[in-house]
C-alpha positions, 0 to 999 in steps of 0.5 A: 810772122817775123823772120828774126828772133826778138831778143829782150831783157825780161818775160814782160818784155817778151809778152808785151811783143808777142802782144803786139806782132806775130814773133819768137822772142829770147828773154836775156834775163838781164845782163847775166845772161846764162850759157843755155841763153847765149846758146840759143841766141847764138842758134837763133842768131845763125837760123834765123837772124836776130834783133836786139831790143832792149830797155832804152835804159844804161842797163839795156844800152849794156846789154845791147852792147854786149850782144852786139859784140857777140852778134855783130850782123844783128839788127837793132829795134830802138824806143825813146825813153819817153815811148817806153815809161810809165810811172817812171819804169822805163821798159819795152814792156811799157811801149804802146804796141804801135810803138814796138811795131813800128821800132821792129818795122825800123830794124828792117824786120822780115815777114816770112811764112812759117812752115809747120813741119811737126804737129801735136801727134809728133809729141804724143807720139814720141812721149814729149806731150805729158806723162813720166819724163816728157818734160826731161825728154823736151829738155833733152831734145831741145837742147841737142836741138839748140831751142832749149827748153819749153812746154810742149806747146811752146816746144811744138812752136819752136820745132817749126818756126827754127826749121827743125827737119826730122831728121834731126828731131830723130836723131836727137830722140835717138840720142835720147834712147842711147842714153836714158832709154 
């Protein structure tokens, strides 16, 4: 798995990477991207290490710019135009994925082991896997957490891939009961 967090423009950016290599992406949603978004790169940026791959496109280069000067110890990932059209739409999500490997393997991507920490039990256990008010209780620990929002599967994968301890997973659910419970 890549150590970093892949940061991209759009959902069909981020599946085209998963699609080709093992990692954690955050989707920018474009150039307005949201406080909740710039929190969790900022989270990511700090955890984990970021790199920056977007559209080779003027609207990509601007949000690489911009990102750039909020994250300047990124690393960058970078395709040619002609390695990311098709039809004349120019994307990441339209790179071949021996391209987007090998634009990761050039940012200098790192390799790291991922340790699972937390397991489904740990949801259900909590009230966070389904049922009244696991997505709202997800919400609130994921953003007392700084990995924001996800279904319980996607949650499950960023308590462990962004080194989540428990004792800070029970803390933010100890907040939890302190406000709603």
């Amino acid at each position: 798995m890549i150590k970093e967090v892949v940061i991209v423009e759009g959902r069909d950016d981020e599946n085209r990477v998963r699609e080709a290599c093992e990692c954690d992406t955050i989707a920018t949603s474009g150039f307005g991207i949201s406080k909740d978004t710039i929190d969790r790169i900022k989270n990511a940026y700090e955890k984990r290490g970021i790199i920056i791959f977007t559209d080779p496109d003027f609207a990509g280069q601007k949000i690489r710019k911009r990102l750039d000067d909020m994250f300047p110890n990124s690393k960058h990932a970078y395709l040619s135009p002609c390695e990311a059209t098709k039809n004349g739409d120019v994307g990441i999500e339209n790179a071949k994925k021996e391209s987007i490997i090998r634009a990761l393997e050039k940012a200098s991507a790192e390799i790291s082991e991922n340790e699972i920490t937390f397991f489904e039990e740990d949801l259900f256990e909590n009230g966070m896997a389904f049922g009244h008010g696991a997505r709202s209780k997800r919400q609130f620990v994921g953003t007392f957490l700084g990995i924001g929002y996800g279904n319980s599967k996607e949650f499950l994968r960023r308590l462990n891939s962004y080194g989540i301890k428990r004792e800070k997973f029970y803390e933010a659910l100890q907040e939890w009961e302190h406000k709603y419970g």
